[in-house]
SEMARSE-501091 format. One line per field, with one value per residue: x, y negated, z negated of N, C-alpha, C in turn; residue in three letters. Coordinates in steps of 0.001 Angstrom, whole numbers. Each point is the difference from the previous one (the first is absolute). Layout:
N
nc1 c(X; ...) .
nc2 c(Y; ...) .
nc3 c(Z; ...) .
cac1 c(X; ...) .
cac2 c(Y; ...) .
cac3 c(Z; ...) .
cc1 c(X; ...) .
cc2 c(Y; ...) .
cc3 c(Z; ...) .
vomar c(ALA; ...) .
//
This chain:
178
nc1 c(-6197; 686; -397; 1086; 275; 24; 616; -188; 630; -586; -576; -544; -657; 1149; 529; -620; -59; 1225; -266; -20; 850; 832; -654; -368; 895; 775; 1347; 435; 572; 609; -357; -1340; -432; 904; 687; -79; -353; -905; 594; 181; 101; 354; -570; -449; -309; -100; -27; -1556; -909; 47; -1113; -723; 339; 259; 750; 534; -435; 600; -380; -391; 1156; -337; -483; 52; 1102; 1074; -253; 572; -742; -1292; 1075; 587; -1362; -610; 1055; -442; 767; -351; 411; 1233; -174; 24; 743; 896; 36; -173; 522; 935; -684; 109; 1225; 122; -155; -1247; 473; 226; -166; 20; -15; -878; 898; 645; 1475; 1126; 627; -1036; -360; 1527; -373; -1043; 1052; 1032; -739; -469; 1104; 268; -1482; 646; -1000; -347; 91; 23; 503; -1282; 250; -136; 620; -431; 766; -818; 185; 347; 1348; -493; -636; 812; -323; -180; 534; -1407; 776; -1320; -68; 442; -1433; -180; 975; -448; -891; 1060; 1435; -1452; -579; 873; 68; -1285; -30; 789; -1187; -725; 810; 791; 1164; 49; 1536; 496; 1499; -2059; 590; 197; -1308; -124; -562; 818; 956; -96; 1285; 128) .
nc2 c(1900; -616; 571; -554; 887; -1189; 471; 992; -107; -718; -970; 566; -919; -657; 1506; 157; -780; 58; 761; -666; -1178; 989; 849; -1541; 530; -195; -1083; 936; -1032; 1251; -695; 1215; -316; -1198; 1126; 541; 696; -1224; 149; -1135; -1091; 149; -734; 1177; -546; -823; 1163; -240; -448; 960; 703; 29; 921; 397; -1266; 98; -1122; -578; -85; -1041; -463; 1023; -893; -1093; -910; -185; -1653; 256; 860; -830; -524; 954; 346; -1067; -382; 1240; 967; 786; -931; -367; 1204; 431; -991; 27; 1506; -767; -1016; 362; 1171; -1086; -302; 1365; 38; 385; 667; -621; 1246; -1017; 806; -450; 308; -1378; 34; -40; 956; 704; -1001; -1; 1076; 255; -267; 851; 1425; -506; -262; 574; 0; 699; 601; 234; 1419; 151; 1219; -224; -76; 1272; -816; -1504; -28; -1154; -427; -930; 58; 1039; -1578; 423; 781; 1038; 993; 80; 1430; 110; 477; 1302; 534; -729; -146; 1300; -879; -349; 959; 960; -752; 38; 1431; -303; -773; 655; 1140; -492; -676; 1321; -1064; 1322; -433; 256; -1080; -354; -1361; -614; -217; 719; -1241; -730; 917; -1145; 99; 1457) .
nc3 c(13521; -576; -605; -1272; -251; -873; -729; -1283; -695; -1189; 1418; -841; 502; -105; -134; -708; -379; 75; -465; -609; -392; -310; -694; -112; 434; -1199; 915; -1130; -729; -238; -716; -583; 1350; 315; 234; 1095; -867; -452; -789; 945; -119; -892; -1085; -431; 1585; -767; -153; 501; -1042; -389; 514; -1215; 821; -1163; -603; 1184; 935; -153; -1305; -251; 464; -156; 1357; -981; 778; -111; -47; 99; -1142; -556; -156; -1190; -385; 27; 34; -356; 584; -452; -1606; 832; 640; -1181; 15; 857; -737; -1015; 314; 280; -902; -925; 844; 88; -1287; 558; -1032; -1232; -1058; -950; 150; -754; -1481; 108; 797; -18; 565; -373; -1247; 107; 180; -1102; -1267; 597; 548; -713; -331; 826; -612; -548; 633; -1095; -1096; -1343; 51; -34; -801; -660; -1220; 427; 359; -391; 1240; -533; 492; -723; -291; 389; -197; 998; -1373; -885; -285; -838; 1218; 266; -87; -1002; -394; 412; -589; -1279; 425; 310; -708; -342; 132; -403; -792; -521; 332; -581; -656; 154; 901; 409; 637; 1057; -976; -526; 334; -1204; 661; -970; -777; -295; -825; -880; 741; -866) .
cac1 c(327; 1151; 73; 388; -591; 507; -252; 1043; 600; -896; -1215; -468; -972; 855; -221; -1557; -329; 686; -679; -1871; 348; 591; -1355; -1022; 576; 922; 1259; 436; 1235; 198; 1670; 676; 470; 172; 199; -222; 1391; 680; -1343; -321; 798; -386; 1598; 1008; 1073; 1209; 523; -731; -419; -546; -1225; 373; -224; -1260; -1244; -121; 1056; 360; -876; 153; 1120; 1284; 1835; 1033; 886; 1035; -261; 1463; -71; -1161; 773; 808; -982; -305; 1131; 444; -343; -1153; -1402; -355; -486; -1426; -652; 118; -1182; -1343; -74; -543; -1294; -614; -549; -903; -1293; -1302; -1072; 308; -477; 721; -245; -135; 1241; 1915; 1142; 404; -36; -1291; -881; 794; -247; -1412; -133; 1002; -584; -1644; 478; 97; -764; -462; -1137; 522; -764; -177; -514; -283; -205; -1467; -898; 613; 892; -87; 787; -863; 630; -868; -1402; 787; -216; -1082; -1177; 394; -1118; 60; 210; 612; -872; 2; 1609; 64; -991; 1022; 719; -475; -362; 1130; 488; -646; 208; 1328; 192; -925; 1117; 613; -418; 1031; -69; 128; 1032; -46; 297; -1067; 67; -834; -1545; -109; 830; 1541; 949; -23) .
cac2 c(-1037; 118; -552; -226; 422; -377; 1015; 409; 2083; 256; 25; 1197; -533; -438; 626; 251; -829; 275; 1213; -450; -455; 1053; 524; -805; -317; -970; 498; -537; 141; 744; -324; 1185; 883; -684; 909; 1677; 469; -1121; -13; -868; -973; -35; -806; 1127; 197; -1394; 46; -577; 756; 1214; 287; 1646; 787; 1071; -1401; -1073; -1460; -1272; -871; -979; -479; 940; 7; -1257; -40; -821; -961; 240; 1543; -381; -864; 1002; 1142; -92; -271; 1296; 96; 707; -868; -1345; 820; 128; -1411; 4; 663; -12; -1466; 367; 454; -1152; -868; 703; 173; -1173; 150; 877; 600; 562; 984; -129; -916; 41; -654; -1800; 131; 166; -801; -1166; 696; -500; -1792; -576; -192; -910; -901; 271; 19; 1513; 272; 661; 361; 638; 1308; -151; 1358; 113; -1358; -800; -1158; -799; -661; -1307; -234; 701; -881; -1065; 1520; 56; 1071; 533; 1382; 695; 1298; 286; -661; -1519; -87; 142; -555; -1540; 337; 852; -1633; -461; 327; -632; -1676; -165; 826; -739; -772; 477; -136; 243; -581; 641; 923; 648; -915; -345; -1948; -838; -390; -1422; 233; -135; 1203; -661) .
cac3 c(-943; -563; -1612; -718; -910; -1097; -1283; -735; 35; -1452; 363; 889; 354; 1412; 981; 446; 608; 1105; 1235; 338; 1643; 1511; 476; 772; 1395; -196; -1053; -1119; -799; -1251; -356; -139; 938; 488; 1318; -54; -906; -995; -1955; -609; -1029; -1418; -983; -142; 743; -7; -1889; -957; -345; 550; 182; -225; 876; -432; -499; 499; -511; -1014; -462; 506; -1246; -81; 795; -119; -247; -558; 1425; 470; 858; 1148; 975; 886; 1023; 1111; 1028; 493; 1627; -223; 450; 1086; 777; -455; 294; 1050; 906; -661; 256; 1650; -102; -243; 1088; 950; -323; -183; -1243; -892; -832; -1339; -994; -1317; -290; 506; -855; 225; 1133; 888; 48; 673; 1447; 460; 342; 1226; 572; -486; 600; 1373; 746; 361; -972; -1215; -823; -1333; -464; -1711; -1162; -225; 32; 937; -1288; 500; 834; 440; 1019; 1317; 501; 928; 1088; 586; -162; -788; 622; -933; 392; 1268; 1605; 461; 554; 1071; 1070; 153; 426; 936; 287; 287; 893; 697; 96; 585; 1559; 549; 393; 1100; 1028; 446; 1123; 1012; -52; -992; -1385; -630; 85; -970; 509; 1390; 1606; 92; -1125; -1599) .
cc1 c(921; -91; 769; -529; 1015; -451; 1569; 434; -670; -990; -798; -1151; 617; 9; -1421; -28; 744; -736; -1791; 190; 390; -1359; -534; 571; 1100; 1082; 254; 1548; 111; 1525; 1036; 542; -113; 273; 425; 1762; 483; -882; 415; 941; 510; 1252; 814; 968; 1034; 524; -1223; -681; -868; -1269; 75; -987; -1442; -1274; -351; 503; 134; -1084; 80; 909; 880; 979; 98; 1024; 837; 17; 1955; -155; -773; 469; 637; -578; -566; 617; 781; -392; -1388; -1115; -264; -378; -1515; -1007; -390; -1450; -1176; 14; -416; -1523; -629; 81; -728; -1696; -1183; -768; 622; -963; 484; -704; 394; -59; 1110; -52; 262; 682; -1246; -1; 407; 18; -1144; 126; 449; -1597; -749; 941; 438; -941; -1064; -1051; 42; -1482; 308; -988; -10; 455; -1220; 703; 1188; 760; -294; 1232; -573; 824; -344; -685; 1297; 343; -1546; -895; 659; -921; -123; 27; 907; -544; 231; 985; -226; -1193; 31; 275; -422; -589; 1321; 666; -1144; -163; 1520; 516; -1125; 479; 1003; -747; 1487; 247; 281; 1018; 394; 364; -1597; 57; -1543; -1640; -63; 561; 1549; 842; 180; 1262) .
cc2 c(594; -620; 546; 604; 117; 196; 173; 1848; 397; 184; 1811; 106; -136; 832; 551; -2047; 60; 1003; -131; -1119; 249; 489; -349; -872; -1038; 249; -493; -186; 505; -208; 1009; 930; -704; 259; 1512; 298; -1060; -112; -1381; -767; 700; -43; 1236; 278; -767; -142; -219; 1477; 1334; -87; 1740; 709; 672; -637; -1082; -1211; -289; -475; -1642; -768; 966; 184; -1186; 272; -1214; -1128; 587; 1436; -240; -652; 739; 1057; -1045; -694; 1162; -43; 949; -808; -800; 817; 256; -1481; -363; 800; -174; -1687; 487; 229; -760; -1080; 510; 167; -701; 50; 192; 94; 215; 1121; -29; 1132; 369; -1345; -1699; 349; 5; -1246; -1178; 532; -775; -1635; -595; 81; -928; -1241; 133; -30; 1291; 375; 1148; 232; 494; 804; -242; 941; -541; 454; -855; -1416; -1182; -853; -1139; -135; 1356; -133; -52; 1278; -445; 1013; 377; 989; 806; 1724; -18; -192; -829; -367; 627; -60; -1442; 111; 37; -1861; -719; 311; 269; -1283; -158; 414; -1087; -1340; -294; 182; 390; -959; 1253; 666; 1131; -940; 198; -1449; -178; 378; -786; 387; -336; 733; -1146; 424) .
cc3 c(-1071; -1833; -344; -1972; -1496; -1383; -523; 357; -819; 393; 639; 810; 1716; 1144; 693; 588; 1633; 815; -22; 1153; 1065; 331; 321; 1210; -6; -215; -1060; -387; -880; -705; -1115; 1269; 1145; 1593; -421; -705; -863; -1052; -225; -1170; -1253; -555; -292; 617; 170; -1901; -1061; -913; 933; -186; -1003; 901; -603; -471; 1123; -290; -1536; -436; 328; -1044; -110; 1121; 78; -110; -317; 1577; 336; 1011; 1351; 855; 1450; 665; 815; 848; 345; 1510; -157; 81; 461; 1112; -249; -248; 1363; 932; -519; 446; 1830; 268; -339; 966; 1084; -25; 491; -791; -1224; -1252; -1286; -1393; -1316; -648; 568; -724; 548; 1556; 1142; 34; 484; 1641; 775; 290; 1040; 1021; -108; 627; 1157; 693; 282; -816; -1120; -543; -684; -377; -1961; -1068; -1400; -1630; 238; -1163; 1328; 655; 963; 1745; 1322; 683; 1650; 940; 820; -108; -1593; -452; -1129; 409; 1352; 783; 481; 561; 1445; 1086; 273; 1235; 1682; 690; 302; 1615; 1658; 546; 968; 1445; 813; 473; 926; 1316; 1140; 1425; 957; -276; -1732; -1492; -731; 260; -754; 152; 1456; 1400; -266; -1113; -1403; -264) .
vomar c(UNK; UNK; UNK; UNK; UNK; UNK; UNK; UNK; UNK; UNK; UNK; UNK; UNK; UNK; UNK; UNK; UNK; UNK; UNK; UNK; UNK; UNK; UNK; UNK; UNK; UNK; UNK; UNK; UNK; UNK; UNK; UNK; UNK; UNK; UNK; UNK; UNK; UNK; UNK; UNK; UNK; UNK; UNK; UNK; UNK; UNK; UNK; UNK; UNK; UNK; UNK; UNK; UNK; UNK; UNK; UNK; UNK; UNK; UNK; UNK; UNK; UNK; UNK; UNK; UNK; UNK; UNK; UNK; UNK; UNK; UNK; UNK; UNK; UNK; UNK; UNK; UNK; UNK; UNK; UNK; UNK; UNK; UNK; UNK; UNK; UNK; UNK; UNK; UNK; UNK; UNK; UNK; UNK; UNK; UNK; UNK; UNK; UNK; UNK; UNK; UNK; UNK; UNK; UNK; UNK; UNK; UNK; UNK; UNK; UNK; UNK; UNK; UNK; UNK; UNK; UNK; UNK; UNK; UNK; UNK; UNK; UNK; UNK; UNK; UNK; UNK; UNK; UNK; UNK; UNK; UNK; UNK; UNK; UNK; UNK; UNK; UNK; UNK; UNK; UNK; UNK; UNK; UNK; UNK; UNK; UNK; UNK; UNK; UNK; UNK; UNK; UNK; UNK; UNK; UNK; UNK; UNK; UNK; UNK; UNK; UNK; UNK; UNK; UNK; UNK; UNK; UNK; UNK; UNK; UNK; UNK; UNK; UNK; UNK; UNK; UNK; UNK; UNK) .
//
């Protein structure tokens, strides 16, 4: 099974979440390391503010920029590449996971899925700024466990489903192709 794992660069919580799902037998989207030799998106690479190296990211507000500049990075070829491989991973996905806190990207990530159909959970943070529209996910997980015994139910329910035909399609519960 294939999740989708949505968060920030601020978020330090993200990569341990990524490799607690790999560990428990899953693929994950890491959209800091998206494929072997790629670090992944980041506005620096299209003129935006820098990340200081020794402090880590940007505080939050400190890489606004001017709607003209923002205009012009992300209609960069960079980051229509870097859209591109992180939208792909998202239509690929059967699961996705948003990791609390991030930004207006994750969370418009999570929404496309919820609207697609795709089952979703929110990884909590501790203490929690109330959000009345998370009621509209299918898990909301005050620990990692949880998220990944979400996950381990998910991808049970889902093999249990599968009903291969002879030439290997997936034709469903019933039989017929979906």
């Amino acid at each position: 099974m294939y999740v989708y794992v949505a968060s920030s660069w601020r978020n330090p919580k993200q990569p341990h979440v990524v490799d607690t799902i790999r560990r428990a037998g899953f693929e994950a989207y890491d959209f800091r390391n998206p494929r072997p030799g790629s670090h992944g998106f980041s506005w620096r690479d299209v003129g935006g503010p820098a990340d200081d190296e020794r402090r880590g990211p940007l505080p939050k507000g400190a890489d606004h920029v001017p709607p003209a500049q923002y205009l012009e990075m992300v209609n960069h070829p960079v980051a229509v590449e870097g859209f591109r491989s992180d939208f792909d991973a998202m239509r690929a996905a059967d699961a996705f996971v948003l990791v609390l806190p991030c930004g207006k990207s994750a969370h418009l990530e999570l929404g496309w899925a919820a609207g697609a159909g795709v089952p979703t959970a929110i990884l909590l943070e501790d203490p929690m700024e109330p959000e009345l529209m998370y009621r509209m996910t299918s898990l909301l997980a005050p620990e990692l466990r949880d998220v990944v015994t979400w996950l381990e139910r998910l991808d049970h329910d889902r093999r249990a489903r599968v009903i291969p035909d002879v030439a290997g399609r997936d034709l469903g519960l019933y039989g017929g192709l979906r």
